[in-house]
N, C-alpha and C positions, 0 to 999 in steps of 0.2 A: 364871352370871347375866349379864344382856347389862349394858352401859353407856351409862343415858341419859343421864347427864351428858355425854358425850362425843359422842353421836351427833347432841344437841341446841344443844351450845355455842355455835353462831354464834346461834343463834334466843332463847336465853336472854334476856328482860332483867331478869329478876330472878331470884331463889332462895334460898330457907330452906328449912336444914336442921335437923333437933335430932335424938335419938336415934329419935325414931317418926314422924316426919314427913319427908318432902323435897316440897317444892313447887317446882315450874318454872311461871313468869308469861313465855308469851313475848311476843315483841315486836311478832309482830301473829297475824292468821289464816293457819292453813298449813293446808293437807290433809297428812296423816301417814299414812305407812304403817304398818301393824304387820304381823307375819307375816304372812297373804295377804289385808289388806282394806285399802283405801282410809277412811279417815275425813276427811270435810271442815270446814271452817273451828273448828278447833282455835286456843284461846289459852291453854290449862294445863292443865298432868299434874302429878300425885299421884302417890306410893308412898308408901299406909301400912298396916303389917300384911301385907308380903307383897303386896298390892295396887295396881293399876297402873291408876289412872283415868285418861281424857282428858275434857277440859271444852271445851265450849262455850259462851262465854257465861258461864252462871254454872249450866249444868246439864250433869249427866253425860251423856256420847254412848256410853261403853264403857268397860268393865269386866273386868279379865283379871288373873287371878295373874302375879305379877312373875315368876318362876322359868319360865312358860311362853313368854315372852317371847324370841324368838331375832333379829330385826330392826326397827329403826326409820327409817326414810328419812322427810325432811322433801321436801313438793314444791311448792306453791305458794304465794307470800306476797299474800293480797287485802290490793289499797291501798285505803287509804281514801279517802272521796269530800272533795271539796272544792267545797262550793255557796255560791257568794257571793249573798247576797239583795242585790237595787237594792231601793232604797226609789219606791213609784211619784211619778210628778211630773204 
């Protein structure tokens, strides 16, 4: 069984665990690899039941048994935008 705590740890900024759940909240957008696909702007993965989601947002992008799982690579962190409003004169 692969180790996503491990493959994710710098990207981590949060996580709960309990006996049926582990959730990973990372710390911003990354594209992720999983065995041989590319998935973009990921911000949290689930393992429950066996079960290995990635989210976007706040909806699922993919869906895969955790046992089929053999590599995870994290690849690009999107920054966030910073738009200062002038107020008009």
């Amino acid at each position: 069984m692969y180790d996503i705590e491990h493959a994710l740890d710098h990207f981590i900024y949060s996580k709960f665990i309990n006996t049926v759940n582990s959730i990973y909240i990372l710390k911003g957008f990354y594209d992720i690899y999983i065995n041989d696909s590319v998935y973009s702007g990921i911000n949290m993965l689930t393992v429950n039941n066996g079960t290995l989601k990635i989210y976007s947002i706040d909806s699922v992008v993919f869906s895969i048994n955790y046992t089929d799982v053999c590599c995870i690579t994290v690849y690009k962190d999107y920054q966030k935008l910073n738009f200062r409003i002038k107020p008009r004169q």
